[in-house]
C-alpha positions as CSV (number, residue, x, y, z in Angstrom):
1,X,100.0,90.3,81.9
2,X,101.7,87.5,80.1
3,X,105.6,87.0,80.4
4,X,107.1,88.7,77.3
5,X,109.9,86.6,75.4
6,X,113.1,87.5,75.0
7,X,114.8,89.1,72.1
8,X,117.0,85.3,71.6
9,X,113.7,83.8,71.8
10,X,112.5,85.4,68.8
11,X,112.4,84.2,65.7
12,X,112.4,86.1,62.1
13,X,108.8,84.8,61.5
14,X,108.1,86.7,64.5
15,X,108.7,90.4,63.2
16,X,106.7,92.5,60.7
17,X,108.5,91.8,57.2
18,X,108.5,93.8,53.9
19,X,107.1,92.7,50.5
20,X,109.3,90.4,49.1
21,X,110.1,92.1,46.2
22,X,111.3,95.0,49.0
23,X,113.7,93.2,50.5
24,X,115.1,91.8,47.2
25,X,115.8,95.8,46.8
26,X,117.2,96.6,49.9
27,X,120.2,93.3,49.8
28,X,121.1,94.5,46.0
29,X,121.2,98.3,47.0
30,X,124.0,97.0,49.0
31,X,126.1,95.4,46.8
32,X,128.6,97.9,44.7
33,X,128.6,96.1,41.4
34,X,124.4,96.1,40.7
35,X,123.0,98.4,37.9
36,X,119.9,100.6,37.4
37,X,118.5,97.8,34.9
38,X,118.8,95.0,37.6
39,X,117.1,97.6,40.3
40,X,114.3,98.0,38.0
41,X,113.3,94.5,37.4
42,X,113.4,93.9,41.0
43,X,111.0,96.8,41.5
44,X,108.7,96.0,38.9
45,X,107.7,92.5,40.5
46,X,105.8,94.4,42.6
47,X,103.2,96.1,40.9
48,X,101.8,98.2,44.0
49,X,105.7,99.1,44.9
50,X,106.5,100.3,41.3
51,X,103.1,102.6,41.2
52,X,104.1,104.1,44.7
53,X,108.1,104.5,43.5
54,X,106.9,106.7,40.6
55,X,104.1,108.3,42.8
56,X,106.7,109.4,45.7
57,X,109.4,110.2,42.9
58,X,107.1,112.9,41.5
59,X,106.1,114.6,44.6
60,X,107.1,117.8,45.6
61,X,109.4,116.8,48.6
62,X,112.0,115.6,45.6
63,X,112.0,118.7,43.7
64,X,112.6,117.1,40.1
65,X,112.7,119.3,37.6
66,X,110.2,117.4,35.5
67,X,108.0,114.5,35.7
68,X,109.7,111.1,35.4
69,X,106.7,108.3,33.4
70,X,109.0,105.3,33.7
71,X,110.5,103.2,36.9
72,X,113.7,102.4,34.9
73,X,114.0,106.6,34.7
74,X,113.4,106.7,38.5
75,X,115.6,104.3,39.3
76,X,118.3,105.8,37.2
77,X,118.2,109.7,38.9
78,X,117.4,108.5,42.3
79,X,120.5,106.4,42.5
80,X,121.0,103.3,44.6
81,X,121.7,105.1,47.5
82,X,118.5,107.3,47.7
83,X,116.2,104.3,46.0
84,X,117.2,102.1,48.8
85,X,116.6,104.8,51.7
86,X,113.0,105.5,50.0
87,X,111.9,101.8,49.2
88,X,113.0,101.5,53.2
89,X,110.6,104.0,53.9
90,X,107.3,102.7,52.4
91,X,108.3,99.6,53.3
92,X,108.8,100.5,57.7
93,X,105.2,102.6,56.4
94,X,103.4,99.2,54.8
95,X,105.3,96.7,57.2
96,X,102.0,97.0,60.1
97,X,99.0,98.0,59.0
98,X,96.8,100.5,61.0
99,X,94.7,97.8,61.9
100,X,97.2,95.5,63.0
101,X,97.0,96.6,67.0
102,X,93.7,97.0,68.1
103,X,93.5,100.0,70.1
104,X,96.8,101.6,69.5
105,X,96.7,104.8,67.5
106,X,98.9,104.3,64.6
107,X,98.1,108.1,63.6
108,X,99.7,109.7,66.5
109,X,102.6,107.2,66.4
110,X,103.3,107.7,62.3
111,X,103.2,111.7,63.3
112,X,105.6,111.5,65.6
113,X,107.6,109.3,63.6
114,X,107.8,111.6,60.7
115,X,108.2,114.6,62.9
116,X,111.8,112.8,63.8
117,X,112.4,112.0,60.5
118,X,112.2,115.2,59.1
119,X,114.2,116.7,62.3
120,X,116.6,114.7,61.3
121,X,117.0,115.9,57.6
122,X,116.9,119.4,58.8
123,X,119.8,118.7,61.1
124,X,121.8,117.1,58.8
125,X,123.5,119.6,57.4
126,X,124.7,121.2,60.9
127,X,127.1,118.0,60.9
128,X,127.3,117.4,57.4
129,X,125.3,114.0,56.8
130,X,123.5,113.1,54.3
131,X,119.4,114.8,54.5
132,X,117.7,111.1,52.7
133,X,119.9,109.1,55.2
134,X,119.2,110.8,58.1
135,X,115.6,111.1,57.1
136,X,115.4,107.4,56.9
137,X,117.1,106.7,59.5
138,X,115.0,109.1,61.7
139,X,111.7,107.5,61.0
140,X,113.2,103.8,61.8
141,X,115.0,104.9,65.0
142,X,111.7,104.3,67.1
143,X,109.9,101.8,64.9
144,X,111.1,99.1,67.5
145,X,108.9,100.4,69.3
146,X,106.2,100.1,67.5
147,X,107.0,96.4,66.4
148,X,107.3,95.7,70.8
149,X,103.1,96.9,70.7
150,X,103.1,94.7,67.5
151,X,104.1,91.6,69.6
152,X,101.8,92.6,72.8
153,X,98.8,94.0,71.4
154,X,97.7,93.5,74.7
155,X,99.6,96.9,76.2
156,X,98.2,98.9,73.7
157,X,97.0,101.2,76.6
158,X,100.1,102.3,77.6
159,X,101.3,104.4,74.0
160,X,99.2,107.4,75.4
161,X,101.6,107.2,78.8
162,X,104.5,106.6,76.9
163,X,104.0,109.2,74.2
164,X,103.8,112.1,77.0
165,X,107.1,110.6,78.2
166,X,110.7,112.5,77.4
167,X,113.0,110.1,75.4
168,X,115.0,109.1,78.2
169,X,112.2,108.2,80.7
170,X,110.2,106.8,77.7
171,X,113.4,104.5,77.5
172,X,113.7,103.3,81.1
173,X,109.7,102.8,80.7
174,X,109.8,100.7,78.0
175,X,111.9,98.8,79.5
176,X,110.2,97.9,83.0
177,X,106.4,97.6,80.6
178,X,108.2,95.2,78.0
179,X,111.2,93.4,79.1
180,X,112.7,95.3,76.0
181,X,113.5,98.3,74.5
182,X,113.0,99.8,71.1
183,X,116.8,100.2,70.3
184,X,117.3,96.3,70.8
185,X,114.2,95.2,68.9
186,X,115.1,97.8,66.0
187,X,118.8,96.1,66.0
188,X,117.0,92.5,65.5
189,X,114.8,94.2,63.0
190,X,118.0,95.4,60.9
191,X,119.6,91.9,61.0
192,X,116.4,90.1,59.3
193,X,115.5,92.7,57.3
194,X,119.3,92.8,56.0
195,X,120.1,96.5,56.4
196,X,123.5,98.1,55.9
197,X,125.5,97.6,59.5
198,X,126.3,101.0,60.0
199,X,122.8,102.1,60.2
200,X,122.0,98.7,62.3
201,X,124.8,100.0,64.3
202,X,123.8,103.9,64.8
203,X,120.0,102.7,65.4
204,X,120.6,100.3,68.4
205,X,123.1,103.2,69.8
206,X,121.2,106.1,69.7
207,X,119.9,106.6,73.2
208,X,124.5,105.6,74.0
209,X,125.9,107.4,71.2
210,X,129.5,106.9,73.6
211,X,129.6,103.6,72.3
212,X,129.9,104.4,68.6
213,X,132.7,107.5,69.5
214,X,135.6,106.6,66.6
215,X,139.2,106.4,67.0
216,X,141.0,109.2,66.7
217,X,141.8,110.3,62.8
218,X,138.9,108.2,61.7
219,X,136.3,109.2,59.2
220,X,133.3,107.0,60.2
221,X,130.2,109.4,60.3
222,X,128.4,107.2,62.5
223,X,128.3,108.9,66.1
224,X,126.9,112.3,64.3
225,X,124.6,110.4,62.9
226,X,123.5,108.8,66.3
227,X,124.0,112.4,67.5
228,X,121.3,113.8,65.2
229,X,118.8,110.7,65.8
230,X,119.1,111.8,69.8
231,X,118.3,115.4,69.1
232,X,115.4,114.7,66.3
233,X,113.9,112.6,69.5
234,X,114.0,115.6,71.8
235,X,112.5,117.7,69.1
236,X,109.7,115.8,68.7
237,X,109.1,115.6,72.1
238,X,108.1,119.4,72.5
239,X,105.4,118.7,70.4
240,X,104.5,115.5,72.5
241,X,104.9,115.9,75.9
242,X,103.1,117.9,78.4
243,X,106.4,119.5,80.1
244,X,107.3,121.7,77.3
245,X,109.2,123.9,79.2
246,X,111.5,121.4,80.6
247,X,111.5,119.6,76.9
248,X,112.2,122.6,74.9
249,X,114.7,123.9,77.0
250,X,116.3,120.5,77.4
251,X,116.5,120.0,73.0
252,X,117.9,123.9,73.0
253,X,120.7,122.7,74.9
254,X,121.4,119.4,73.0
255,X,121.3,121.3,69.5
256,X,123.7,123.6,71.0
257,X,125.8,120.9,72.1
258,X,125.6,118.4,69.8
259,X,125.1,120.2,66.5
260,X,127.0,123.7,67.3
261,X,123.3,125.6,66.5
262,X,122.9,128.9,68.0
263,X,119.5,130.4,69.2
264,X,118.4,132.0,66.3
265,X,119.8,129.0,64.3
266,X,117.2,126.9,66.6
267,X,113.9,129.0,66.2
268,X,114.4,128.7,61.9
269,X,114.9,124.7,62.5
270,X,111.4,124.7,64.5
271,X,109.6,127.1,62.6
272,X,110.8,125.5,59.4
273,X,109.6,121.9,60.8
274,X,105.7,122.4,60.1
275,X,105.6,123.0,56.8
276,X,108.3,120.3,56.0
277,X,106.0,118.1,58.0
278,X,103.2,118.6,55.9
279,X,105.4,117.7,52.3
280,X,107.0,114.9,53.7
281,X,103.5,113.6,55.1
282,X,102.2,114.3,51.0
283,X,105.1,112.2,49.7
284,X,104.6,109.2,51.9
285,X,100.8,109.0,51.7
286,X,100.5,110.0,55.5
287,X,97.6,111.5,56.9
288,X,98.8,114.3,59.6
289,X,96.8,116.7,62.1
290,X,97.5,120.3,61.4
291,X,100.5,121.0,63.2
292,X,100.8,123.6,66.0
293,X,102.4,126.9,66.2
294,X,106.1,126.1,67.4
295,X,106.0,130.4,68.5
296,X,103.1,129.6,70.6
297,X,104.7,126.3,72.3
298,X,107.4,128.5,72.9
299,X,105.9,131.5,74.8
300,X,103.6,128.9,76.6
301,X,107.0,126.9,77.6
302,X,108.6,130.5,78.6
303,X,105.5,131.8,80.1
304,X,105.6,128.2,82.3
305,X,109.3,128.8,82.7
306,X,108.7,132.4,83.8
307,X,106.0,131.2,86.1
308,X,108.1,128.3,87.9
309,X,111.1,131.0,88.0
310,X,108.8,133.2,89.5
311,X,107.0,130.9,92.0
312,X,110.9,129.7,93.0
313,X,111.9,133.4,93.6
314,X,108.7,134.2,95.6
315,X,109.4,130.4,97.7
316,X,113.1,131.7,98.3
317,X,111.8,134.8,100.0
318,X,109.3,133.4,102.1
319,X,112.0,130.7,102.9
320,X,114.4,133.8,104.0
321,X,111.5,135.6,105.7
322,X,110.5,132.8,107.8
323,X,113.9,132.4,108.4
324,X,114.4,135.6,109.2
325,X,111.2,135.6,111.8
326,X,113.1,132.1,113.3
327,X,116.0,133.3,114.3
328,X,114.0,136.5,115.8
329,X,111.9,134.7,117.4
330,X,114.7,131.9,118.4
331,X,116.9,135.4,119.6
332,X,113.4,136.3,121.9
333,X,113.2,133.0,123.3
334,X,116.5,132.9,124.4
335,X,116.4,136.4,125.7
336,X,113.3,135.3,127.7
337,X,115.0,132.1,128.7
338,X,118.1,133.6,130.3
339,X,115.7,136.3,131.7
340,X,113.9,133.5,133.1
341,X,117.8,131.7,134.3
342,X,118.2,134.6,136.1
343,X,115.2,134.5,138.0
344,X,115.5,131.2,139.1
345,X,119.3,131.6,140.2
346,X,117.8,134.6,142.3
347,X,115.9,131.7,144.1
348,X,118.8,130.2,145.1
349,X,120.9,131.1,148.7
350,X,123.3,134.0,148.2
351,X,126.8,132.1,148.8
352,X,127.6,133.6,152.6
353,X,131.3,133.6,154.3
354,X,133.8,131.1,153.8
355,X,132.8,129.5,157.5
356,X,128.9,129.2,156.7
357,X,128.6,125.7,157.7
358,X,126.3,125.0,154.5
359,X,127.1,125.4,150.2
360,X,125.6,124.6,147.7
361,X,125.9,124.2,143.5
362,X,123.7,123.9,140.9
363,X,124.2,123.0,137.4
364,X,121.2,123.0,134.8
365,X,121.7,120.1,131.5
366,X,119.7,122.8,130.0
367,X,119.4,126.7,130.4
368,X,116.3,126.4,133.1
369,X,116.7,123.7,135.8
370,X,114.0,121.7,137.5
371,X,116.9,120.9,140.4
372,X,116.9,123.9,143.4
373,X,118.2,123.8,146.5
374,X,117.9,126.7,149.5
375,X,118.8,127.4,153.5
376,X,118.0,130.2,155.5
377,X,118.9,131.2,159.1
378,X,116.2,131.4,161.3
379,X,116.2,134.0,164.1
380,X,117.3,131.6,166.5
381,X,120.3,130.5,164.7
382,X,119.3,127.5,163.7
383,X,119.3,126.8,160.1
384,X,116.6,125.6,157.3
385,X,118.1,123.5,154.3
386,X,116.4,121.8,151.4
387,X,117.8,120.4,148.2
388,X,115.1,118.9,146.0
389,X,114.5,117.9,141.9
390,X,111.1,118.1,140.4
391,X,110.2,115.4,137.5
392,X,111.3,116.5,134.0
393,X,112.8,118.9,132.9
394,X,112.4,122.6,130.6
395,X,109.9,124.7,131.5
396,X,107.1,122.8,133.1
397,X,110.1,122.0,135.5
398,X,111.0,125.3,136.4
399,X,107.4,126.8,136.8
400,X,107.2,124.5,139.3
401,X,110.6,124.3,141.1
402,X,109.6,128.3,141.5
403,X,106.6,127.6,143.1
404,X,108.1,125.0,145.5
405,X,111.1,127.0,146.2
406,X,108.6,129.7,147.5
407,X,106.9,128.0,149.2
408,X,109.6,126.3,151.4
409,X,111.4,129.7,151.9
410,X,107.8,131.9,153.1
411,X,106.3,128.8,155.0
412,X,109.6,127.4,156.7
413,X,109.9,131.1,158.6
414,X,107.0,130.3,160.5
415,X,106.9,126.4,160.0
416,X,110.0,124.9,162.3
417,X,109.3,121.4,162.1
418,X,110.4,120.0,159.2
419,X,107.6,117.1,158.9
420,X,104.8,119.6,159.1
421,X,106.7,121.6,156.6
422,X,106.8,119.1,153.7
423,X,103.3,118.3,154.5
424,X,101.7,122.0,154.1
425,X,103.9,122.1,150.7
426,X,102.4,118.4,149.4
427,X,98.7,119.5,150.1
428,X,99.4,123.2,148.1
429,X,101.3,121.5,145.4
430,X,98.6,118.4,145.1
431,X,95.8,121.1,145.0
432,X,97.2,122.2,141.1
433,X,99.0,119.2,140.0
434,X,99.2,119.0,136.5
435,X,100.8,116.7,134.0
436,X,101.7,114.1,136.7
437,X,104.2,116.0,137.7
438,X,106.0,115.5,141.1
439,X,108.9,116.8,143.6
440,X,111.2,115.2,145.5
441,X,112.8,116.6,148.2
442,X,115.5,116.3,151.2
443,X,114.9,119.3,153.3
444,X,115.8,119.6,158.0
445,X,116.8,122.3,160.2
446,X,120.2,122.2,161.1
447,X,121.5,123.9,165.1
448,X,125.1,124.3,164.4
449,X,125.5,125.2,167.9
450,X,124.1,121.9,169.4
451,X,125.4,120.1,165.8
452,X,122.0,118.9,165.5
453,X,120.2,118.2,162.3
454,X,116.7,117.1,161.8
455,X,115.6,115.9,158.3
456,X,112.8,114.5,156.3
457,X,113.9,112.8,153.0
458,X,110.8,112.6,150.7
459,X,111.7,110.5,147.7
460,X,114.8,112.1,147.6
461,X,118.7,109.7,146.8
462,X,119.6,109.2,150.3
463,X,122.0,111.5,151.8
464,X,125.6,110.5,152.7
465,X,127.1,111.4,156.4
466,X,130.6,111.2,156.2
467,X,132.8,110.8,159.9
468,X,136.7,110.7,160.2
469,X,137.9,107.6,159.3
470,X,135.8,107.1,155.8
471,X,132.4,106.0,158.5
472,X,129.8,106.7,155.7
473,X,126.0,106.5,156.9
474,X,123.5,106.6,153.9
475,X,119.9,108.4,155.5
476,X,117.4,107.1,153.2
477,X,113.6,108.4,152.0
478,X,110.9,107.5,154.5
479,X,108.4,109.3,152.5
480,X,106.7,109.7,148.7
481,X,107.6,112.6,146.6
482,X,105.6,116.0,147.0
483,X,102.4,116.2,144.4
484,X,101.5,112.9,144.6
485,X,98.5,112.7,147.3
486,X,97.2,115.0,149.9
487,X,97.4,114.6,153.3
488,X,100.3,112.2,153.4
489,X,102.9,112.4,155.8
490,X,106.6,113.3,156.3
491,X,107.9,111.7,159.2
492,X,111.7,112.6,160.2
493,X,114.4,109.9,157.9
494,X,116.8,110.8,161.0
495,X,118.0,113.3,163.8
496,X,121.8,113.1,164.2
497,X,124.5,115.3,165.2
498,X,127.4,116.7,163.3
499,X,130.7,116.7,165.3
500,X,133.7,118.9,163.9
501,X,134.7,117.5,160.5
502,X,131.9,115.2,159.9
503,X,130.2,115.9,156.5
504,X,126.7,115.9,155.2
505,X,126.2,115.8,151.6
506,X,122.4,115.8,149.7
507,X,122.1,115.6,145.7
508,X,119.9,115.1,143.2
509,X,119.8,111.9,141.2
510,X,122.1,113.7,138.5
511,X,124.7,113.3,140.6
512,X,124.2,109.4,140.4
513,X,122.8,108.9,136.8
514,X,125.6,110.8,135.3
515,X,127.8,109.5,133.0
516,X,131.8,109.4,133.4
517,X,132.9,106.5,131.2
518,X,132.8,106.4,127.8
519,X,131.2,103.6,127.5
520,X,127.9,104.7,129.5
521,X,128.2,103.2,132.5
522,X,126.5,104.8,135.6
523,X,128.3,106.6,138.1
524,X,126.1,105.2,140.7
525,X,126.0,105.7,144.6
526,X,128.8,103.8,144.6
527,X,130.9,105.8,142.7
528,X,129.6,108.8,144.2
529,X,131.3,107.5,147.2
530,X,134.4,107.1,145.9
531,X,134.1,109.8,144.0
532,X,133.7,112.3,147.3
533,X,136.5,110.4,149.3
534,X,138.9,111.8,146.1
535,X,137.8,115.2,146.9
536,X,137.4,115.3,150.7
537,X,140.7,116.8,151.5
538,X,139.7,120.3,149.1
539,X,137.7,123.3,150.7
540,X,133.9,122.5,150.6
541,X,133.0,125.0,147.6
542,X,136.2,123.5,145.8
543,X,134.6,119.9,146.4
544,X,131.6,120.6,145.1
545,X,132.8,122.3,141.6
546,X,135.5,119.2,141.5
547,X,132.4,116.9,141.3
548,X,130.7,118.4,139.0
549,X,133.8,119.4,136.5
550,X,134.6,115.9,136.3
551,X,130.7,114.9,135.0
552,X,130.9,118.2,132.7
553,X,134.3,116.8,131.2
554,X,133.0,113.7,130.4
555,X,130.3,114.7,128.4
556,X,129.5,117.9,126.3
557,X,125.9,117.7,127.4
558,X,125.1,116.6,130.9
559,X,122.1,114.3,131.1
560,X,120.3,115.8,134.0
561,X,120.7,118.8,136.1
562,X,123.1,118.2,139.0
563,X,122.7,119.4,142.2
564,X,125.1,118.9,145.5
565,X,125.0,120.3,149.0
566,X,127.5,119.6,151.5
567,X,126.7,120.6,155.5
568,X,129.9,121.0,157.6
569,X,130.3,120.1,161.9
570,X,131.5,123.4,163.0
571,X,133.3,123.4,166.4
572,X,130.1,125.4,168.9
573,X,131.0,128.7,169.8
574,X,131.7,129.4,173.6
C-alpha cells in the first residue's frame, strides 16, 4: 500500500474539477451585483450544461407551474441563489465519472449520497433552513470521500466495509485506511472550487458541529445547518448498515435532539424519504435501486431490539440463578467445612486441669488445618505427646492430619516406644501416599514422675528446652518426614529430664515462618527465642495465646497454621 500524501501536498491539479463554464457560475453566483443576463451567457458556453439546466428546471422535483423553453427564463425564476446550488449539483454529479475508479461502485455511493441529500431538505424546515441549500449541501457533505477513492483507486475494496460502517466509525476508519478524512478533503475541495465560506465552513465541521456554535445573539444559521448534515448521515445509515437497530434508534435520538422532532414526526420524515428519493433521482439523471420499506426496517430493527432485550433479560436471570445456586452452594460448603472444623478440633486433647504438665494451641490460616497435635496418659502414668504438620494445606491436608492423628492415638496405647511408633505410622501412611504428600512430626513419652522424656523428632523444627537462667537446648530432627519411604527408621533425637521449672516447647514451622514486621521479615528461630523469653514469666496456656496474638495482630491472614506445645518439669509426687 503506497504512502498517501498529505492534504498540503496536494495540489489543485490534483482534485476532480467542474466544467469550466461551471465554475465561471459558481464565483459570479457569489457576487451581489451580477444579473440574470450575465448568468445566462455564462451558462450558455456550455452547450451540454445549458440542455441539462432546462432539463432539471422542468422536472417534477421543481414544481413549475409551466414549462420554461429558454435558459435566460430559467435563469431568471430560479434565482442566483437556487441556480448556483443546482449547477453545484450536476457539477459534484459530472466531476468523476462512473468509470473513473475501477472497482468502486459509484451506484451505491451516488444512492447514498442522494439519500442524505434529500434527508437534508426534509429536515430543513424543523430548523428553518433553506430545503435547495440543505439539499446541496447534503449531497457534498461526503463527496470527500469519494474524491479520497478518487486519489487511491487502489483501496477501492474497502467502500463495501466502509459503507456498512455508522458515520462515526466510518470517520475514525477513514482516517487510519487514508491518512485523511472526507471533512478535510471536502474543505480543500471548497477552496479550489471557490465555494461560498459558510458552506466550506459547515462541510469540514459536520462530524464537530461544537466548533461552528455562534456567539450569543448571533444570527449565523451555520451550526443548524451542520446539525442537519449530521442527522441526514445517520438517516442514511439505516438504510446502509447492517446494525439497524442500533442505527435507527441512534438517528431517533439525534432528530429528537437536534431538530426537536417527535416520534410520529420521525416515522412521516422516513416514510416520506422513498418517494422523494425516487423524484430527486429523476431530476438529476440518477439511476437508483427500488428503495426498501422504511416500516419493515423498522419492525426488523424492533424485532432485533426486542430480541437483544430479550436475550439480556433471559442472561440477567441465569446470572441471578447461578448466583443464587453460588451462594447456596458457597453457604453448603461452609456448613460442611465448619462441620468438618469441628471434627478435627475433636481430634485434638481436651484441655485437662490447670497443673497438667502438658498444653497445647492450635490455630488454622484457613478454616481446616493440616497442623495437629495430641497427648494421652498411659495407664502407667506416663504420658504420650505429638505435635506434627502435614505438607499443604485445605483439605488434602486435613484428610490426612485425621488419619495420622488416629493413628498415633489407637497405636501409641499399645505402642510405648516412641521409635517403633513413628515407624508403624510411616509404613501405613507410605502404603496410600498420594500427591507427594508428607508429615512431619515431633512426638516422645513423657514420665513426669521420673521427669523423663523420650522423643523422636522426624523432620519436625527442632524443639527448644528452656532451664533457669535463659539455658536454651535446641533437640533437632534425626529422621525424614512420615510418607516418604517405607521401612525407614526413627531413632530417639534425645532422652532428657525436665527438672521443676524447665520448659519444653514443640511447634510447627508457622511459628517460625510467620510474619511480624511490616516489612516481611521472618520471625525465625531466632526470634522465636526471644519471643518466648518475653512471655516466660505468664501462665503456660497464657504464653501460648500471647505468641500467637502477636502473629494474628500482625497480619489479617496468617500464612500458615501455627501450632505450639509447651511441656512443664513438675516437682514428683511423694
Amino acid at each position: 500500500m503506497s504512502q498517501p500524501a498529505t492534504l498540503e501536498q496536494l495540489k489543485p491539479s490534483d482534485l476532480p474539477s467542474p466544467p469550466q463554464a461551471a465554475l465561471q457560475i459558481l464565483r459570479a453566483c457569489s457576487r451581489d451585483d451580477v444579473s440574470s443576463s450575465v448568468l445566462s451567457v455564462l451558462a450558455e458556453k456550455d452547450p451540454v450544461m445549458t440542455a441539462e439546466l432546462l432539463r432539471v428546471v422542468n422536472t417534477p422535483f421543481f414544481g413549475l407551474s409551466r414549462k420554461v423553453q429558454s435558459l435566460n427564463h430559467a435563469v431568471t425564476i430560479l434565482g442566483q441563489r437556487t441556480l448556483r446550488n443546482l449547477v453545484l449539483c450536476l457539477s459534484v454529479r459530472d466531476a468523476i465519472g462512473k468509470d473513473a475508479i475501477p472497482g468502486f461502485d459509484t451506484a451505491t455511493y451516488w444512492e447514498d449520497s442522494l439519500r442524505r441529500a434529500v434527508s437534508a431538505k426534509l429536515l430543513a424546515p424543523q430548523l428553518r433552513q433553506d430545503p435547495d441549500d440543505c439539499f446541496t449541501a447534503g449531497l457534498l457533505q461526503d463527496f470527500g470521500l469519494l474524491v479520497l477513492f478518487y486519489l487511491r483507486p487502489e483501496m477501492a475494496s474497502y467502500w463495501e466495509e466502509l459503507r456498512g460502517l455508522d458515520p462515526d466509525a466510518r470517520y475514525e476508519a477513514e482516517q487510519r485506511y487514508f491518512g485523511h478524512n472526507h471533512t478535510g478533503m471536502i474543505s480543500l475541495l471548497a477552496d479550489a472550487w471557490g465555494l461560498p465560506e459558510e458552506l466550506g465552513r459547515v462541510l469540514g465541521s459536520h462530524h464537530n458541529c461544537e466548533i461552528l456554535e455562534p456567539a450569543v445573539g448571533s444570527n449565523e444559521n451555520h451550526p443548524s445547518l451542520c446539525r442537519i448534515l449530521y442527522c441526514a448521515d445517520w438517516m442514511n445509515a439505516i438504510f446502509s448498515t447492517p446494525d439497524k437497530s442500533f442505527v435507527l434508534t441512534h438517528t431517533q435520538q439525534l432528530l429528537q435532539e437536534h431538530c426537536g422532532m417527535e416520534e410520529d414526526e420521525i416515522s412521516t420524515c422516513l416514510n416520506t424519504l422513498a418517494e422523494e428519493m425516487e423524484a430527486a433521482a429523476r431530476s438529476l439523471g440518477l439511476h437508483i435501486e427500488t428503495q426498501p420499506d422504511i416500516e419493515q426496517i423498522m419492525r426488523q430493527a424492533n424485532a432485533k431490539l426486542a430480541e437483544a432485550n430479550l436475550s439480556y433479560q433471559e442472561l440477567t436471570w441465569k446470572l441471578e440463578q447461578t448466583l443464587k445456586e453460588r451462594d447456596a452452594l458457597a453457604a453448603e460448603l461452609e456448613k460442611e467445612l465448619q462441620l468438618a472444623r469441628e471434627i478435627q478440633e475433636s481430634l485434638l486433647p481436651r484441655e485437662l486441669s490447670d497443673d497438667f504438665p502438658i498444653t497445647g494451641l492450635n490455630v488454622s490460616a484457613l478454616q481446616l488445618s493440616g497442623d495437629f497435635y495430641d497427648y494421652f496418659v498411659l495407664k502407667d502414668g506416663r504420658i504420650y505427646f505429638n505435635l506434627a504438620d502435614v505438607s499443604g494445606k485445605g483439605v488434602y491436608a486435613a484428610l490426612l492430619m485425621a488419619k495420622t492423628s488416629s493413628l498415633f492415638h489407637c497405636l501409641g496405647k499399645h505402642i510405648h516406644k516412641p521409635d517403633k511408633l513413628l515407624a508403624h505410622i510411616n509404613n501405613e501412611l507410605c502404603e496410600t501416599a498420594i500427591r507427594g504428600m508428607f508429615v512431619t512430626m515431633i512426638a516422645g513419652i513423657y514420665d513426669p514422675q521420673s521427669g523423663s522424656v523420650k522423643m523422636v523428632n522426624a523432620g519436625n523444627p527442632p524443639a527448644l528446652l528452656f532451664s533457669p537462667g535463659n539455658k536454651v537446648q535446641a533437640i533437632e530432627a534425626t529422621a525424614s518426614p512420615l510418607g516418604i519411604l517405607s521401612d525407614s527408621s526413627f531413632p530417639l533425637a534425645a532422652e532428657i529430664h525436665l527438672r521443676e521449672k524447665d520448659c519444653l516447647y514443640l511447634f510447627s514451622d508457622g511459628a517460625t515462618e510467620g510474619y511480624l514486621q511490616e516489612g516481611g521479615e521472618m520471625l525465625g528461630l531466632s526470634g522465636l527465642l526471644k519471643l518466648i523469653m518475653s512471655m516466660h514469666k505468664l501462665a503456660p496456656k497464657d504464653q501460648l495465646r500471647a505468641i500467637v496474638e502477636k502473629f494474628s495482630a500482625a497480619s489479617a491472614t496468617l500464612h500458615d497454621d501455627i501450632t505450639i506445645m509447651l511441656i512443664e518439669g513438675k516437682t514428683p509426687h511423694a
